[in-house]
N, C-alpha and C positions, 0 to 999 in steps of 0.2 A: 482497597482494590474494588473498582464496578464490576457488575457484570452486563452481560447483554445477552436478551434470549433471541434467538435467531432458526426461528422452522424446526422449537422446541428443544433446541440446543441453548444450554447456556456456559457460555464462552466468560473468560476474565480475560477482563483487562487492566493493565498498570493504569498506576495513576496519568498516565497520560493519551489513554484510550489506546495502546498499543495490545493487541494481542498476547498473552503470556505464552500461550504454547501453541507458537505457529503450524504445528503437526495438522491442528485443527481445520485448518483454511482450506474452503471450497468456494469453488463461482458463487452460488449462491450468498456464504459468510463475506465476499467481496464488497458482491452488489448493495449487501445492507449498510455495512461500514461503508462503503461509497455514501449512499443515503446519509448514514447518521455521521458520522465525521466530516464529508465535504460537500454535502448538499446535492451529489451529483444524484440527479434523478434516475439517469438512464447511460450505463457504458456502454460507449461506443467503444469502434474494431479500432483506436487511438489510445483510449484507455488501457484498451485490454492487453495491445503489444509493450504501453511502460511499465502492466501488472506482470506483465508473464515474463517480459525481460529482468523484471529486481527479482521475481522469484526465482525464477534459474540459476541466474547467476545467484542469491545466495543458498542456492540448494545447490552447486558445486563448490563456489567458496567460504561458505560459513558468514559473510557479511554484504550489505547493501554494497550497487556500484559508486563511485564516484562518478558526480555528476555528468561530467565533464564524455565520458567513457559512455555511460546512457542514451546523452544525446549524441554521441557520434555513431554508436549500435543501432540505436530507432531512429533515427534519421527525423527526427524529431527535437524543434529547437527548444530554447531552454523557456521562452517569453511564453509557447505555445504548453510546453508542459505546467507552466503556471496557470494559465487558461483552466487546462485538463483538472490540474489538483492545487485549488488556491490554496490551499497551505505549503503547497512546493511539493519537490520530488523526494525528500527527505522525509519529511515531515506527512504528509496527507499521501503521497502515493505507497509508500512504506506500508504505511497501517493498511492500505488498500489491500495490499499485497500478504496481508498477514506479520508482515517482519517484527521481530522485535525494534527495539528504538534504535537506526544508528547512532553508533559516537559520533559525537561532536554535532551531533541532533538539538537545537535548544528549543 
């Protein structure tokens, strides 16, 4: 298990840079996992509505959206959320968002 220290906080992550205990996640622990997981230097008001949509949503339903639901919520297509988070909406925006790893996550 790594960890990552972030504005003197240190944070674990699974072996696949996921968050353990999403309780944790602030704008801030965002921004840095942005940085250190997908490179993204700077989030933009793009980012921040596919971060705060996978959080909500799995802070009523207990798990990430399906894709497909995402993009039809932010109005935001799927080629552009790959832009946004080159490791996908799964994969790179997830972690963004603090979630743990969805299923069927590879």
């Amino acid at each position: 298990m790594a960890e990552l220290e972030i504005k003197g906080k240190n944070l674990k992550l699974n072996e696949d840079g996921f968050l353990t205990n999403p309780e944790v996640w602030d704008k801030e622990i965002a921004e840095e996992l942005a940085k250190v997981t997908e490179g993204i230097q700077a989030m933009t008001e793009e980012h921040w509505r596919i971060v705060n949509y996978i959080r909500d949503y799995y802070l009523q339903k207990g798990q990430a959206p399906m894709v497909r639901k995402m993009v039809n919520e932010t109005g935001i297509n799927l080629k552009h959320i790959y832009q946004l988070f080159p490791s996908g909406p799964a994969k790179g925006a997830c972690k963004v968002a603090g979630l743990p790893k969805p299923d069927g996550c590879v």
